[in-house]
ZALOSE-934534 format. One record per atom (N, C-alpha, C): y, x, z; residue number from 1; residue in three letters. Coordinates in nm, 3 decimals, padded with zeros to 5 digits. Each point is the difference from the previous one (the first is absolute). Layout:
REM ZALOSE-934534
y | x | z | k | r
Y | X | Z | NUM | ALA
...
//
This chain:
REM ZALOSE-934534
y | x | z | k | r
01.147 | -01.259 | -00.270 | 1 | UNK
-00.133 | -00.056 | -00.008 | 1 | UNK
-00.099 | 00.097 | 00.064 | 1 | UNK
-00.090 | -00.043 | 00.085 | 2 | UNK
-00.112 | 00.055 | 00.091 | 2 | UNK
-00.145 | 00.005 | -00.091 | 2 | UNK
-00.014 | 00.120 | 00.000 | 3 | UNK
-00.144 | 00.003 | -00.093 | 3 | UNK
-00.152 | -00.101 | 00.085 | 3 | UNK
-00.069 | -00.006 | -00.088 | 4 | UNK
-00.130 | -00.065 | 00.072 | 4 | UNK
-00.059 | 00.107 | 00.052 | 4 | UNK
-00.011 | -00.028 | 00.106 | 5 | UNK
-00.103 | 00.089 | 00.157 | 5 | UNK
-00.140 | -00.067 | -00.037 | 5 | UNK
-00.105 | 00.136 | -00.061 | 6 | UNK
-00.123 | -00.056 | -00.017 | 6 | UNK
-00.068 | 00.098 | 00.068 | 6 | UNK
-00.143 | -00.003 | 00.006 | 7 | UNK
-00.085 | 00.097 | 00.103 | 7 | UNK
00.008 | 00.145 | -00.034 | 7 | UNK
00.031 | 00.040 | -00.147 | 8 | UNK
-00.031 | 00.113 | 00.003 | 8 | UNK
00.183 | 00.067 | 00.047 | 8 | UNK
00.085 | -00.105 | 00.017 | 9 | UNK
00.092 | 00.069 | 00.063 | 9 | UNK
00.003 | 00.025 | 00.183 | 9 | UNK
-00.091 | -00.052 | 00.020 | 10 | UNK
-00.008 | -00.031 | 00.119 | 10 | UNK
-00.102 | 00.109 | 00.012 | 10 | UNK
-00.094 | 00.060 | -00.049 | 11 | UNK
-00.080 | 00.077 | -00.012 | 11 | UNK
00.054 | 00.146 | -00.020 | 11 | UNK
00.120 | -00.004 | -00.042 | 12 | UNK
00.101 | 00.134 | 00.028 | 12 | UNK
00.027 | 00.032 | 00.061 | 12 | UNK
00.067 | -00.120 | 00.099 | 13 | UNK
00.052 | 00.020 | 00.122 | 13 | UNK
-00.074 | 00.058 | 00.090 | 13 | UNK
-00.126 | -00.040 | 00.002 | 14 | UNK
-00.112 | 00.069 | 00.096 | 14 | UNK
00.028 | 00.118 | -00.053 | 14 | UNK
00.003 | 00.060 | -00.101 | 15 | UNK
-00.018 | 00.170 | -00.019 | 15 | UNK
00.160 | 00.023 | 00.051 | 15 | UNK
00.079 | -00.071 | -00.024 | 16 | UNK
00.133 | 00.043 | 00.045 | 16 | UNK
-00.009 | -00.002 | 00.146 | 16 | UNK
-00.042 | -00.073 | 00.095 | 17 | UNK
-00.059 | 00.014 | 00.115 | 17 | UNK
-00.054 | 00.115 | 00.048 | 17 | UNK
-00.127 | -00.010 | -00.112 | 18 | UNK
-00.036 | 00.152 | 00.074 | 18 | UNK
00.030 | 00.107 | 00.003 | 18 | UNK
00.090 | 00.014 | -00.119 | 19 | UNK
00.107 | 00.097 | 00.044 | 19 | UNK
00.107 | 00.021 | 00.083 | 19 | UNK
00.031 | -00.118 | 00.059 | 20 | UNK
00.097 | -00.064 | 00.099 | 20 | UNK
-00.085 | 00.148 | 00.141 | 20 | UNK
-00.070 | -00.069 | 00.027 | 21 | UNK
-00.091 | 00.018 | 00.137 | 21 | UNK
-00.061 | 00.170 | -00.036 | 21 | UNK
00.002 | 00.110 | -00.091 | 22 | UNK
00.008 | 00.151 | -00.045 | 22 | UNK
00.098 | -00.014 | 00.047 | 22 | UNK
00.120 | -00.031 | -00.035 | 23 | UNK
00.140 | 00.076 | 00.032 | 23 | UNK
00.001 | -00.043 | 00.183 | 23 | UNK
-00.030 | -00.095 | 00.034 | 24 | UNK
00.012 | -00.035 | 00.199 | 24 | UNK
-00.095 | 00.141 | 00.010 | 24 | UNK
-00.147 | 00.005 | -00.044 | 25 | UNK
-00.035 | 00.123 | 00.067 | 25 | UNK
00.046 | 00.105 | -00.010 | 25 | UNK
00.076 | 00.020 | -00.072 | 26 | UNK
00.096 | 00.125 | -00.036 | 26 | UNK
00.165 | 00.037 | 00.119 | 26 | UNK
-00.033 | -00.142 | 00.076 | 27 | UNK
00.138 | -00.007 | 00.028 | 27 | UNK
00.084 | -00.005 | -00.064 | 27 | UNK
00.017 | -00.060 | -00.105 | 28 | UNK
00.147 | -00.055 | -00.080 | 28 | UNK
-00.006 | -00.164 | 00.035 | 28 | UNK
00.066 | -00.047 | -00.045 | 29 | UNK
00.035 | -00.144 | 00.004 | 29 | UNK
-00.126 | -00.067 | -00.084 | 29 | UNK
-00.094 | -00.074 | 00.022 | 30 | UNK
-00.074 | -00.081 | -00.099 | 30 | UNK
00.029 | -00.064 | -00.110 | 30 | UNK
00.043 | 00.059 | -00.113 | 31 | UNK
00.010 | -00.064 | -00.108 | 31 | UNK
-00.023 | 00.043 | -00.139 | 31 | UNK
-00.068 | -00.069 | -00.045 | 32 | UNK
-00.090 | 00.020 | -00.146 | 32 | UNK
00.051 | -00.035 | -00.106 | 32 | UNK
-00.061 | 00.018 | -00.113 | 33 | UNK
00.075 | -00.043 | -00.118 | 33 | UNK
-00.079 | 00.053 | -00.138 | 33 | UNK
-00.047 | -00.124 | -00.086 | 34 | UNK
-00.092 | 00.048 | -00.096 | 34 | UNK
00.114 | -00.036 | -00.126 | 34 | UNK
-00.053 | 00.043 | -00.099 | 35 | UNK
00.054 | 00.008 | -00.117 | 35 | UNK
-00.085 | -00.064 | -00.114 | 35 | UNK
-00.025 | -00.116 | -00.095 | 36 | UNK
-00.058 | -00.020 | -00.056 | 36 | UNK
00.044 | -00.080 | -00.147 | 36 | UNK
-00.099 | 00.092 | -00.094 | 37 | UNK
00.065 | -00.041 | -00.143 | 37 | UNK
-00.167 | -00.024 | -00.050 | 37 | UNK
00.016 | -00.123 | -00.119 | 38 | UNK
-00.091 | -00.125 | -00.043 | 38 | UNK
-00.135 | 00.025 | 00.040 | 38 | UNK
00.014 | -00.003 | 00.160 | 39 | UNK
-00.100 | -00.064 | 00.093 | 39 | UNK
-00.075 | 00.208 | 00.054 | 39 | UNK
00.099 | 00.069 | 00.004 | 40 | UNK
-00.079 | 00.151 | 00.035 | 40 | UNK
00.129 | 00.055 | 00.051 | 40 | UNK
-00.070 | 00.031 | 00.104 | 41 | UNK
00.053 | 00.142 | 00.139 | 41 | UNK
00.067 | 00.078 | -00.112 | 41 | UNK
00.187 | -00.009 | -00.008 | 42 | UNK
-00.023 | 00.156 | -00.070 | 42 | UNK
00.167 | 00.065 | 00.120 | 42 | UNK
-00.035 | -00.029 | 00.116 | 43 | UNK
00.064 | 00.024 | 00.118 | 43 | UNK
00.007 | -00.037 | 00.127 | 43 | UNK
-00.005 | 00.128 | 00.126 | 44 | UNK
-00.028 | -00.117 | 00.079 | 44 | UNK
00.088 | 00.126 | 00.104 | 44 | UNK
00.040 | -00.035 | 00.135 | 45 | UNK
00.056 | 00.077 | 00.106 | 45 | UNK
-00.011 | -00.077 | 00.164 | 45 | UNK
00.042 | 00.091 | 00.032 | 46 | UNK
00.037 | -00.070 | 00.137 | 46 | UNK
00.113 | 00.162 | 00.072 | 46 | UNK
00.046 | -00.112 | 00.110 | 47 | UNK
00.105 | 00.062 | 00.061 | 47 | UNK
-00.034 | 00.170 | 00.055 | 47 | UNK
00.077 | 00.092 | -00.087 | 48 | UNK
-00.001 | 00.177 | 00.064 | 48 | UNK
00.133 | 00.039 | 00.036 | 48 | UNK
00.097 | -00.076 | 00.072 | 49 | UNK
00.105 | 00.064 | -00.008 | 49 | UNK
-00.019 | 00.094 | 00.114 | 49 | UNK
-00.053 | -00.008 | 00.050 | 50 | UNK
-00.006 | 00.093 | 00.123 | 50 | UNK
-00.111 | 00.134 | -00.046 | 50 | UNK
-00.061 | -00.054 | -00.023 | 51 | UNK
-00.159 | 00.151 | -00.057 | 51 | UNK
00.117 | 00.061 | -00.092 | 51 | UNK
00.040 | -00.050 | -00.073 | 52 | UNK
00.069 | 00.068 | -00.120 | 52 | UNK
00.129 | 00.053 | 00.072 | 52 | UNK
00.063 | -00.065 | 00.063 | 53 | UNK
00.138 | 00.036 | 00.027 | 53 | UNK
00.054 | -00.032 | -00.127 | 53 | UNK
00.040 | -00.117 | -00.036 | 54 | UNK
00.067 | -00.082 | -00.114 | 54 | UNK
00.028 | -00.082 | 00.019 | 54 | UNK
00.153 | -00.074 | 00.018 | 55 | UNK
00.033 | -00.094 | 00.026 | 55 | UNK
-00.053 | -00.088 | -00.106 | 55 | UNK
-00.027 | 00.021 | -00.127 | 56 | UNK
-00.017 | -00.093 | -00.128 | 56 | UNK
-00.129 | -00.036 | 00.000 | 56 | UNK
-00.143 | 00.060 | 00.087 | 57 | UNK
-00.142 | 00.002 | 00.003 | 57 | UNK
-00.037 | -00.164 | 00.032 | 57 | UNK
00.084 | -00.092 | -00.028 | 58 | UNK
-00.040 | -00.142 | 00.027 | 58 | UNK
-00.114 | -00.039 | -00.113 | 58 | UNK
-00.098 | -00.082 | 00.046 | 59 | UNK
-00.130 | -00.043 | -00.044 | 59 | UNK
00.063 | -00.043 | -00.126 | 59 | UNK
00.141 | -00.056 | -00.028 | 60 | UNK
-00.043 | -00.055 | -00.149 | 60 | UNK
00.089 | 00.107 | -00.096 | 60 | UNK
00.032 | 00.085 | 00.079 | 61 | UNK
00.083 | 00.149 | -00.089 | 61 | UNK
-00.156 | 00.077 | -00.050 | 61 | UNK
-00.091 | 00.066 | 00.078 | 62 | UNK
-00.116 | 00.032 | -00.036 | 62 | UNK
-00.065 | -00.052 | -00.109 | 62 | UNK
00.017 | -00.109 | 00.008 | 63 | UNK
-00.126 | -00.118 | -00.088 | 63 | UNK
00.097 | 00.002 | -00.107 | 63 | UNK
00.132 | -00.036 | -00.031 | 64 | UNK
00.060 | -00.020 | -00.116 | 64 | UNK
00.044 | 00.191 | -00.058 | 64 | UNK
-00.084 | 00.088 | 00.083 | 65 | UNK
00.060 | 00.145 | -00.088 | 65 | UNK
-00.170 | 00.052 | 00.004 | 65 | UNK
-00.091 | -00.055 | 00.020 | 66 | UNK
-00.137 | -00.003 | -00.075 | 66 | UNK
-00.061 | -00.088 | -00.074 | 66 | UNK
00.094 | -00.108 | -00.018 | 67 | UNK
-00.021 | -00.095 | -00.126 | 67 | UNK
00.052 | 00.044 | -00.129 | 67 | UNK
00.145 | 00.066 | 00.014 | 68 | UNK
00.063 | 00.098 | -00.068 | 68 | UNK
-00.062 | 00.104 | -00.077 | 68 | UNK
-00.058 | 00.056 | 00.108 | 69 | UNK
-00.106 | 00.147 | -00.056 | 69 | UNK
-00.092 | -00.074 | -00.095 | 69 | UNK
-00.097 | -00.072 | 00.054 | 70 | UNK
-00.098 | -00.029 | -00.042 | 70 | UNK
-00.014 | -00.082 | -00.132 | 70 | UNK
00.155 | -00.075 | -00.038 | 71 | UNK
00.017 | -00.068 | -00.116 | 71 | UNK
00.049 | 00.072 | -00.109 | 71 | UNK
00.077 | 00.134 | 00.043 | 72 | UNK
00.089 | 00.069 | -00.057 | 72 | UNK
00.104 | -00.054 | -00.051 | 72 | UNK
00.077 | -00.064 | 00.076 | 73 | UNK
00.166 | -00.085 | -00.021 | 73 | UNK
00.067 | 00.004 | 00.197 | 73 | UNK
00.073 | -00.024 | -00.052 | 74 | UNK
00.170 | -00.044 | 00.146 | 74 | UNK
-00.002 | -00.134 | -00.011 | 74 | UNK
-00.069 | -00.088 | -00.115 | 75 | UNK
00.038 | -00.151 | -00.008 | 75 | UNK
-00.150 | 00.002 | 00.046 | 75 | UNK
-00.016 | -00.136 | 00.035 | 76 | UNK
-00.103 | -00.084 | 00.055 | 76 | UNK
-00.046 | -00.125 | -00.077 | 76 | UNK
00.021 | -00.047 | -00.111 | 77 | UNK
00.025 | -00.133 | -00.061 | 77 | UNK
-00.131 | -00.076 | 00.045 | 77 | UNK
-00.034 | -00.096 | 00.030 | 78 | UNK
-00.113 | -00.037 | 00.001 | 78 | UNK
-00.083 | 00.003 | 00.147 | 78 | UNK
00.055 | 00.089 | 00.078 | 79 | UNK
-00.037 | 00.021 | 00.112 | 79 | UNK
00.021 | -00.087 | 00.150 | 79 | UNK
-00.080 | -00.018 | 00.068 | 80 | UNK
00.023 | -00.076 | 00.110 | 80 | UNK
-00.044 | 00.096 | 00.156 | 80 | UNK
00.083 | -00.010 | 00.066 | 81 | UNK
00.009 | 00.093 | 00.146 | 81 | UNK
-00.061 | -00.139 | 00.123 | 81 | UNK
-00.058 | 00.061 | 00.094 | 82 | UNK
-00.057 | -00.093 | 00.040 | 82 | UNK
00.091 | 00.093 | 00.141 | 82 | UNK
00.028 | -00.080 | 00.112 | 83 | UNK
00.033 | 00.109 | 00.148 | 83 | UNK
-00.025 | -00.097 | 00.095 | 83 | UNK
00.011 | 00.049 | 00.108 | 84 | UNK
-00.041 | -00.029 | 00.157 | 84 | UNK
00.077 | -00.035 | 00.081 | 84 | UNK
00.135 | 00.028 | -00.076 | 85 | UNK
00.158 | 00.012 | 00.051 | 85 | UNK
00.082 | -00.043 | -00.059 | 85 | UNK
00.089 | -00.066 | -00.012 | 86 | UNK
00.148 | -00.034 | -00.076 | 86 | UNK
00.056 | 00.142 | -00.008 | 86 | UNK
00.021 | 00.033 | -00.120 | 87 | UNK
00.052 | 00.086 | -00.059 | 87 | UNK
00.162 | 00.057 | 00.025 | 87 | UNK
00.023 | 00.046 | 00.055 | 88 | UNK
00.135 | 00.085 | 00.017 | 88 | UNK
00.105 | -00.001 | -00.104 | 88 | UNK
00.131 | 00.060 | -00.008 | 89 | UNK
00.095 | -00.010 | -00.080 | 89 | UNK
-00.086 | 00.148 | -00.072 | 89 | UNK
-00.026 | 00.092 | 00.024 | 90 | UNK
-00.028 | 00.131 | -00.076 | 90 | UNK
-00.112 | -00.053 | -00.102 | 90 | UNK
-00.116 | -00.052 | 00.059 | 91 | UNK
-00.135 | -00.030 | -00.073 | 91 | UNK
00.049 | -00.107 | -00.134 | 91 | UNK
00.108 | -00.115 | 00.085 | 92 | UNK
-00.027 | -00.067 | -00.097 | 92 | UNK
00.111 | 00.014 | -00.140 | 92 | UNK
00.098 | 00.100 | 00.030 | 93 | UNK
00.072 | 00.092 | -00.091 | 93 | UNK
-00.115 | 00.076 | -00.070 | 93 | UNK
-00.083 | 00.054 | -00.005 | 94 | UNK
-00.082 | 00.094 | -00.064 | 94 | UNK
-00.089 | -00.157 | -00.082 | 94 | UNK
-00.032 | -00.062 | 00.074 | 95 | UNK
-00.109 | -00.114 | -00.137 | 95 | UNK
00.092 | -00.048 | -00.072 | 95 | UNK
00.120 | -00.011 | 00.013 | 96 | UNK
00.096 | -00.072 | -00.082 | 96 | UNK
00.070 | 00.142 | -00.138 | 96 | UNK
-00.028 | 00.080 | 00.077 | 97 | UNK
00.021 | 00.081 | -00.133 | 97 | UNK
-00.155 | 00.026 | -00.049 | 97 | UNK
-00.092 | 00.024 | 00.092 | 98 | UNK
-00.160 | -00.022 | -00.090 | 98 | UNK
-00.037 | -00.084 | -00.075 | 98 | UNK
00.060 | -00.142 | -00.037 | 99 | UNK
-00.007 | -00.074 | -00.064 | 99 | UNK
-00.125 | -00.102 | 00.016 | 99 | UNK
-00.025 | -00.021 | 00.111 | 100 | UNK
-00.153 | -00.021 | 00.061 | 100 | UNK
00.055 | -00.211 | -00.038 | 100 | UNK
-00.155 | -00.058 | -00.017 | 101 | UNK
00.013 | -00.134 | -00.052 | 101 | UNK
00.046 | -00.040 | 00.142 | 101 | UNK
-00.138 | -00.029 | 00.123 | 102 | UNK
00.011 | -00.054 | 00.122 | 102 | UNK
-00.018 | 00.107 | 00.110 | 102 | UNK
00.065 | -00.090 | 00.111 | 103 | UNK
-00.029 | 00.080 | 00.119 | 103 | UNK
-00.045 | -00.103 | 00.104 | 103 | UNK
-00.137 | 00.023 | 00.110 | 104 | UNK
-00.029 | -00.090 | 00.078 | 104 | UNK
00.007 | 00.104 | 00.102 | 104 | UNK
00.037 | -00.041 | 00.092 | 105 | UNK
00.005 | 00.004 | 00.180 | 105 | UNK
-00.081 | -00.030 | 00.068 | 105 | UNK
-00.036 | -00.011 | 00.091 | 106 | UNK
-00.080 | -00.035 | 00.122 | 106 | UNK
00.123 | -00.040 | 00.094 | 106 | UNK
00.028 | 00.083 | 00.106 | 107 | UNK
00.078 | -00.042 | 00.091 | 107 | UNK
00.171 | 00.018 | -00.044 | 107 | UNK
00.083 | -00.097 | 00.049 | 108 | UNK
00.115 | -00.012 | -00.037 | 108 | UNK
00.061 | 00.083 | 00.089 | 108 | UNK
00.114 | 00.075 | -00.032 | 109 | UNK
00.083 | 00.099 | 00.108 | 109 | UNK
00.165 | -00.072 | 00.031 | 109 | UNK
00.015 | -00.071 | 00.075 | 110 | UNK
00.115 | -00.057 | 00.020 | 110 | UNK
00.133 | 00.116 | 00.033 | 110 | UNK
-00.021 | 00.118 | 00.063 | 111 | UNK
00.112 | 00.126 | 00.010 | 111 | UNK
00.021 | 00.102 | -00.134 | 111 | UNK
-00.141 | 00.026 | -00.042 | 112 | UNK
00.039 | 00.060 | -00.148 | 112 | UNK
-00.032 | -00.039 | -00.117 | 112 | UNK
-00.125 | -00.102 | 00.003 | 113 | UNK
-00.014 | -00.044 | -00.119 | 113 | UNK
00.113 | -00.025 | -00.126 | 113 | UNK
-00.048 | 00.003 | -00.064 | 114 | UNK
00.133 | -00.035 | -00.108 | 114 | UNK
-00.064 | -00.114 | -00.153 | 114 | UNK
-00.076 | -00.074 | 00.034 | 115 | UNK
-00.059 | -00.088 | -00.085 | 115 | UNK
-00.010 | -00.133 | 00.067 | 115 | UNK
00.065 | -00.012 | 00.099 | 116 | UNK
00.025 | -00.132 | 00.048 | 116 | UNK
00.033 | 00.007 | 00.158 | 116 | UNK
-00.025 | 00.131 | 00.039 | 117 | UNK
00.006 | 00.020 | 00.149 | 117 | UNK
00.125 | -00.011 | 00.048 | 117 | UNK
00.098 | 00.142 | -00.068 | 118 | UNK
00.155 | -00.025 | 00.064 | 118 | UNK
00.051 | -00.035 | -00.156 | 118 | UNK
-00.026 | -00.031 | -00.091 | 119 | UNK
00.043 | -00.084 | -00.125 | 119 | UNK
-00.125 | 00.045 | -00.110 | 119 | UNK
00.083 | -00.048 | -00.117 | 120 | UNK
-00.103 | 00.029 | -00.089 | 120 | UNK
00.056 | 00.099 | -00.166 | 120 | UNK
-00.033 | 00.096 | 00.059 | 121 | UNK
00.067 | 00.088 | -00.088 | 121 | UNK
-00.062 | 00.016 | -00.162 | 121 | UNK
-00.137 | -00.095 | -00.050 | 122 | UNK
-00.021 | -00.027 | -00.141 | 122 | UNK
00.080 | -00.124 | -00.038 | 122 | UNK
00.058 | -00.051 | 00.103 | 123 | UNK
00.035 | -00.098 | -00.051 | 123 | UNK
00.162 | 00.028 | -00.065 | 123 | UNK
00.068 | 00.062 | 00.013 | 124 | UNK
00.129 | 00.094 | -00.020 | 124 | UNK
-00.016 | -00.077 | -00.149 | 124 | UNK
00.088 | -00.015 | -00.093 | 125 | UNK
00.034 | -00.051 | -00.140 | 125 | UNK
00.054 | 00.091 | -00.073 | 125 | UNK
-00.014 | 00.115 | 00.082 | 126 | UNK
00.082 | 00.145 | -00.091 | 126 | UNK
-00.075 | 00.081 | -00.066 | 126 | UNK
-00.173 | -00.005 | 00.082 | 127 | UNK
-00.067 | 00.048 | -00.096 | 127 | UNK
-00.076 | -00.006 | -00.085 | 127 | UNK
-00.029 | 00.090 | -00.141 | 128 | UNK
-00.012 | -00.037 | -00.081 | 128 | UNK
-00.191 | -00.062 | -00.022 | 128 | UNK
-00.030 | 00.046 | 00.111 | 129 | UNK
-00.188 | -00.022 | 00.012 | 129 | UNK
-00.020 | -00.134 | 00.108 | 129 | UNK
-00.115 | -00.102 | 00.024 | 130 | UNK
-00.028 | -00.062 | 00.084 | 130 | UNK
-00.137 | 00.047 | 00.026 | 130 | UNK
-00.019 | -00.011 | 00.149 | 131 | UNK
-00.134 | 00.041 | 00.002 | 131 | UNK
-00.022 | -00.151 | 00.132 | 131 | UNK
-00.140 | -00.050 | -00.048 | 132 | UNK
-00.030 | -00.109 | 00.078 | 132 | UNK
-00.050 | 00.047 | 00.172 | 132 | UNK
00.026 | -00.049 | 00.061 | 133 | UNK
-00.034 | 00.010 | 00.102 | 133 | UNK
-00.083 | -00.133 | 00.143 | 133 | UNK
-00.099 | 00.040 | 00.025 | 134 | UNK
-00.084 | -00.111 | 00.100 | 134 | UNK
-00.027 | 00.115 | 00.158 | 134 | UNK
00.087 | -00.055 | 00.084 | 135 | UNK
-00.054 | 00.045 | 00.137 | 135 | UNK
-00.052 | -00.150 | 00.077 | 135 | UNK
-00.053 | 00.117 | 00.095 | 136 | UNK
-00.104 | -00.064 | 00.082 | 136 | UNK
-00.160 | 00.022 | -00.089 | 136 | UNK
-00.038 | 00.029 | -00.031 | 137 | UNK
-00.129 | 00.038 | -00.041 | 137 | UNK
-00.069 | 00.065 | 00.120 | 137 | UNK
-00.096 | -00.092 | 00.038 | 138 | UNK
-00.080 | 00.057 | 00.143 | 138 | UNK
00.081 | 00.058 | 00.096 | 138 | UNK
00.129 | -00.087 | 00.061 | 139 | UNK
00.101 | 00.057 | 00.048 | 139 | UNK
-00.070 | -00.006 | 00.134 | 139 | UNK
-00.098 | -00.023 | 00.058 | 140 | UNK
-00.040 | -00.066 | 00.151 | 140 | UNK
-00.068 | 00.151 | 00.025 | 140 | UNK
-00.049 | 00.060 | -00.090 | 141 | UNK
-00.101 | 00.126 | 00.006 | 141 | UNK
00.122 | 00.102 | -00.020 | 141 | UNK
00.062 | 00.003 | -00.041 | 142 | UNK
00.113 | 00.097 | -00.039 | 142 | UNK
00.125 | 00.029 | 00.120 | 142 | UNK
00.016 | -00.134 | -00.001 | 143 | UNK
00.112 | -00.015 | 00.139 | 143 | UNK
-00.083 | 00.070 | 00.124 | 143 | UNK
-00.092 | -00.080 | 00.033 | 144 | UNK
-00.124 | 00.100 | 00.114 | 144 | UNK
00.005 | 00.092 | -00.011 | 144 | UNK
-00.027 | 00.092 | -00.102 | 145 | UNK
-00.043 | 00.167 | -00.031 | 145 | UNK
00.150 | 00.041 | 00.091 | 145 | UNK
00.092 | -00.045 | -00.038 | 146 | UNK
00.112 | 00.060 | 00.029 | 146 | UNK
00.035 | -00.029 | 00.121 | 146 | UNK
00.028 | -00.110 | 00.081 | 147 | UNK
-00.024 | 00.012 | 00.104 | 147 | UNK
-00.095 | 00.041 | 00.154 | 147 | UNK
-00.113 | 00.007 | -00.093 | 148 | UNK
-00.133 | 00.103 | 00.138 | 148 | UNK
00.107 | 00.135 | -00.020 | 148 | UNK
00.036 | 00.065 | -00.125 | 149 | UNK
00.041 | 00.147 | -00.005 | 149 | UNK
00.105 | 00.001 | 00.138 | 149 | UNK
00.146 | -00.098 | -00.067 | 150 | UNK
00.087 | 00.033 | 00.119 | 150 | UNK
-00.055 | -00.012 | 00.138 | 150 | UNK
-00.075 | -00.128 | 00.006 | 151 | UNK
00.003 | -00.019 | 00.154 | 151 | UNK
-00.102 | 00.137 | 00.046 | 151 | UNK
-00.100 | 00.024 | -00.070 | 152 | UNK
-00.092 | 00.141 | 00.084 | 152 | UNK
00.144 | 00.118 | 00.006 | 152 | UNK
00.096 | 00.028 | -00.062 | 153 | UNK
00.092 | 00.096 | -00.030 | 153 | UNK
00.101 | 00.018 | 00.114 | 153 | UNK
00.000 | -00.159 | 00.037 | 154 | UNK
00.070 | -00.014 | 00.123 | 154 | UNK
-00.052 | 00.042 | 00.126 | 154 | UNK
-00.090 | -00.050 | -00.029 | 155 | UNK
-00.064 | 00.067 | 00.156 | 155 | UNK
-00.045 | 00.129 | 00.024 | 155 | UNK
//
């Protein structure tokens, strides 16, 4: 079941956005990722794998280990991740042990995604948590961000 997409989720996404477009000026890959529990910021990142030299510095590793700090728990209950990106096999291993309610996307990743892109790895029946999931959330602004990056990268 797909949660209801209302404005103030859509109103995340913009901050997940604008964190999207920090990490392009940074030269990392554009992608953002807020963290939010009953209706308040209590995480947010975007892509450092490169500033950091960390393969793990993905926008929703940041946001789900300063939601962490800031709640004082490893679980998430209650929490909803908002991103810019279809989530990876690493990221979405870490919300599934964070215990996070939903996760929304922006743009779908058909090579790594792992929430519907190259399968759907919440959907697995082995584990013991479900966490809801809605992509495409302002996927037209999201998909864009990411493609101006490569194509200026290319040239």
């Amino acid at each position: 079941m797909s949660p209801v997409v209302a404005d103030s989720d859509r109103a995340w996404m913009r901050h997940a956005l604008d964190l999207a477009n920090r990490a392009g000026e940074e030269g990392e890959v554009p992608v953002g990722a807020v963290m939010v529990k009953d209706g308040q910021l209590v995480g947010e990142g975007w892509n450092r794998v490169i500033g950091l030299n960390d393969p793990s510095a993905h926008a929703e590793i940041l946001a789900l280990r300063e939601a962490g700090q800031r709640l004082g728990n490893y679980r998430l209950p209650g929490c909803s991740l908002y991103v810019t990106l279809e989530p990876c096999a690493m990221c979405a291993g870490a919300m599934l042990h964070a215990r996070l309610e939903c996760v929304y996307f922006g743009a779908g990743d058909p090579k790594t995604g792992v929430l519907g892109g190259t399968f759907d790895l919440f959907a697995n029946y082995h584990h013991n948590h479900r966490i809801e999931t809605q992509g495409g959330l302002l996927d037209i602004e999201c998909s864009s961000l990411l493609k101006e990056f490569f194509r200026a990268r290319r040239q």
